[in-house]
C-alpha positions in Angstrom: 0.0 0.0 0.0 1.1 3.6 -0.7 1.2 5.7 2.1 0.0 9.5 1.5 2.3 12.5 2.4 1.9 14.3 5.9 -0.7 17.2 5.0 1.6 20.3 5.2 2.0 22.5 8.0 1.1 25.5 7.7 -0.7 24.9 4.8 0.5 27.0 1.4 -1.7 30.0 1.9 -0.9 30.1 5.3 3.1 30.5 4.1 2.3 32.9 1.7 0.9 35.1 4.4 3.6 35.0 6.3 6.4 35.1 4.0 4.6 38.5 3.0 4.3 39.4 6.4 8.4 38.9 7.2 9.5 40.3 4.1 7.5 43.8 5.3 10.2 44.1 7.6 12.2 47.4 6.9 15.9 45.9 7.0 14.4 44.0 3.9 14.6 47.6 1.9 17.5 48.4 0.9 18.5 52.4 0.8 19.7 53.3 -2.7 23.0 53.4 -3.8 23.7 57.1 -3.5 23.0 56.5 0.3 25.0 53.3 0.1 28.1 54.8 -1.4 28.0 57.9 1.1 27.2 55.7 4.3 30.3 53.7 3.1 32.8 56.5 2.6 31.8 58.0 6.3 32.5 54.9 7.3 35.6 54.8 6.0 36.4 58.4 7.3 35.5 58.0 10.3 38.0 54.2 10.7 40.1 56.2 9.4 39.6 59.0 11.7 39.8 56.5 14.5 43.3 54.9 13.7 44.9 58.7 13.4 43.5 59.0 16.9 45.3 55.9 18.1 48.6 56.9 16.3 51.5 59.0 16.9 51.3 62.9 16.2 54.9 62.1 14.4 53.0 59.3 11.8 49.7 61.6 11.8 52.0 64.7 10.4 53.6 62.6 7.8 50.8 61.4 6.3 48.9 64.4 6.0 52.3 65.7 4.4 52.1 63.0 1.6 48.8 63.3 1.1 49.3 66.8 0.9 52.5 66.8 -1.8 50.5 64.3 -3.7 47.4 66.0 -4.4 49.6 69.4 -5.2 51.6 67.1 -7.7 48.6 65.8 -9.2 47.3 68.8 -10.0 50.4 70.5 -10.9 51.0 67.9 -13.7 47.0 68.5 -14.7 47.7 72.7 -14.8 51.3 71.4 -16.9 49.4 68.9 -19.4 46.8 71.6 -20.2 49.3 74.3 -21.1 51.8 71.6 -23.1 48.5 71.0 -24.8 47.3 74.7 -25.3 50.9 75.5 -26.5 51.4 72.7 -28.8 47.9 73.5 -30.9 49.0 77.5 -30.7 52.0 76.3 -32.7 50.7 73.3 -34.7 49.6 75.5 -38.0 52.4 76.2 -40.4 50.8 79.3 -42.1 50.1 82.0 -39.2 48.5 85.5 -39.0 51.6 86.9 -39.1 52.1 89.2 -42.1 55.8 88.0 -43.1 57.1 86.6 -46.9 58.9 84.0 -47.8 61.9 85.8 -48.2 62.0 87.1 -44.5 61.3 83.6 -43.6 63.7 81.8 -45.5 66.8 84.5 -44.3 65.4 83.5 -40.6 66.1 79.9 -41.3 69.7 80.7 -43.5 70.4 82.6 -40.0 69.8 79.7 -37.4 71.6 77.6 -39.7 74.4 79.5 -39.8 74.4 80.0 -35.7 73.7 76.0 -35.6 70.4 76.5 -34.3 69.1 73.7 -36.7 65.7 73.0 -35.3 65.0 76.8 -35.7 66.4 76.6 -39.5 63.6 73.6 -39.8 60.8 75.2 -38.7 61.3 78.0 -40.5 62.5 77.2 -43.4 59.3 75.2 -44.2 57.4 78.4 -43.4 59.2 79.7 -45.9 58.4 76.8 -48.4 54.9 77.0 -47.7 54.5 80.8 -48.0 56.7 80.3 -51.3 54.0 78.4 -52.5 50.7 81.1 -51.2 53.0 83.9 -53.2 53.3 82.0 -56.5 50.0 80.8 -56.2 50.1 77.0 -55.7 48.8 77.4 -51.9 45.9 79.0 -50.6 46.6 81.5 -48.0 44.5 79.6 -44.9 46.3 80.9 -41.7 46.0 78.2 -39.4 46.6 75.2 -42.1 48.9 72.4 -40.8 52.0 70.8 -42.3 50.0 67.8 -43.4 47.5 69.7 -44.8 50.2 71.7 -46.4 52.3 68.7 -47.9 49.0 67.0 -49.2 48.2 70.2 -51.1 51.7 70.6 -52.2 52.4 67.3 -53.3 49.2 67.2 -55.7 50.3 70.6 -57.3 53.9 68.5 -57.9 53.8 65.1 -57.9 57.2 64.1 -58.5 58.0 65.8 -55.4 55.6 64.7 -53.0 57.8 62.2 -50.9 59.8 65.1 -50.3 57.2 67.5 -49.1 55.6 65.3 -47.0 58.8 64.4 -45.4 59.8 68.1 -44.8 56.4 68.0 -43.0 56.5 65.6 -40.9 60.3 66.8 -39.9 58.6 70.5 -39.3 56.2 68.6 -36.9 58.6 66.3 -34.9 60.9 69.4 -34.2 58.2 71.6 -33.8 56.2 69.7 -31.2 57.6 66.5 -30.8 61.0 67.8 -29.0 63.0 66.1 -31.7 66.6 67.6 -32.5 67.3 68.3 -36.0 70.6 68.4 -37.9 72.4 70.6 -40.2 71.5 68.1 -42.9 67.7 67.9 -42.2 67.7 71.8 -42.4 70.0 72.5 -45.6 67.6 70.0 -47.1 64.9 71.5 -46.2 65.8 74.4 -47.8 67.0 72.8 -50.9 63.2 72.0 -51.3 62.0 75.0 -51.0 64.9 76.2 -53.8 63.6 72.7 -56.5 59.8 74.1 -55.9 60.7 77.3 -57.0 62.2 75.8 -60.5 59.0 73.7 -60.8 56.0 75.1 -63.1 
């Protein structure tokens, strides 16, 4: 013979009642997160708080004097990341609102490359090529256009010489703002491109 089960006690309604009875309790709702994350950090504080207490004024002082010099390091290397990067895009474009020719530009760079200031000679003696290339018309005058933009232009208008342009470029920007030293080579042949544009129709 099969023996039935035990009937069930309490019965099913009766444990639904008071499973929705218990779970009325308030610890059953949790606060939201905000709250969660704020009682959490005061707790924090205030252990920390309590093991300052305990320890010596010598150990207290040194601490706050790291914390200290690090939070004026961080944000001295925020205030020095925003001017590297303010003074980098003030000096990325390669034709400027200055009012200046080609000529004046190009005896700036023959003078650094005479004193041996080489990366000076770089810089603007591709100033010079570019505004060489506004004066005869090859280049439109856009103050503010980069060395890429420049050499792309540049090496459509003379194809055989593209390689060369775009190389002048991208020595123009490594010296410029990439830090890079230049040499007395880089900058004579710089200039020696700006001298076989000027031969080119």
């Amino acid at each position: 013979m099969i023996g039935l089960d035990p009937p069930l006690d309490p019965s099913g309604s009766e444990a639904r009642s008071k499973l929705r009875d218990e779970l009325l309790h308030p610890e059953y709702h949790q606060q939201n997160v905000l709250q969660e994350v704020l009682t959490w950090v005061e707790r924090e504080v205030n252990k920390g708080l309590d093991r300052a207490s305990q320890a010596s004024p010598l150990s207290t002082l040194a601490t706050m004097v790291i914390f200290v010099g690090l939070v004026a390091l961080l944000a001295w290397l925020a205030s020095q990341a925003r001017r590297t990067a303010r003074t980098r895009e003030e000096k990325r474009a390669v034709l400027t609102e200055e009012v200046v020719t080609a000529a004046e530009l190009r005896a700036r760079a023959e003078a650094a490359l005479e004193a041996g200031r080489f990366e000076e000679a770089v810089v603007e003696g591709f100033r010079a090529l570019a505004v060489r290339q506004v004066e005869r018309g090859r280049l439109t005058d856009t103050p503010g256009a980069t060395a890429d933009e420049v050499a792309r232009t540049l090496a459509t208008e003379y194809p055989a010489m593209g390689e060369r342009v775009r190389a002048g470029a991208l020595r123009f920007d490594e010296v410029l703002y990439g830090g890079r030293p230049a040499t007395r080579e880089q900058a004579t042949s710089l200039l020696a491109l700006d001298d076989d544009l000027v031969v080119r129709r």
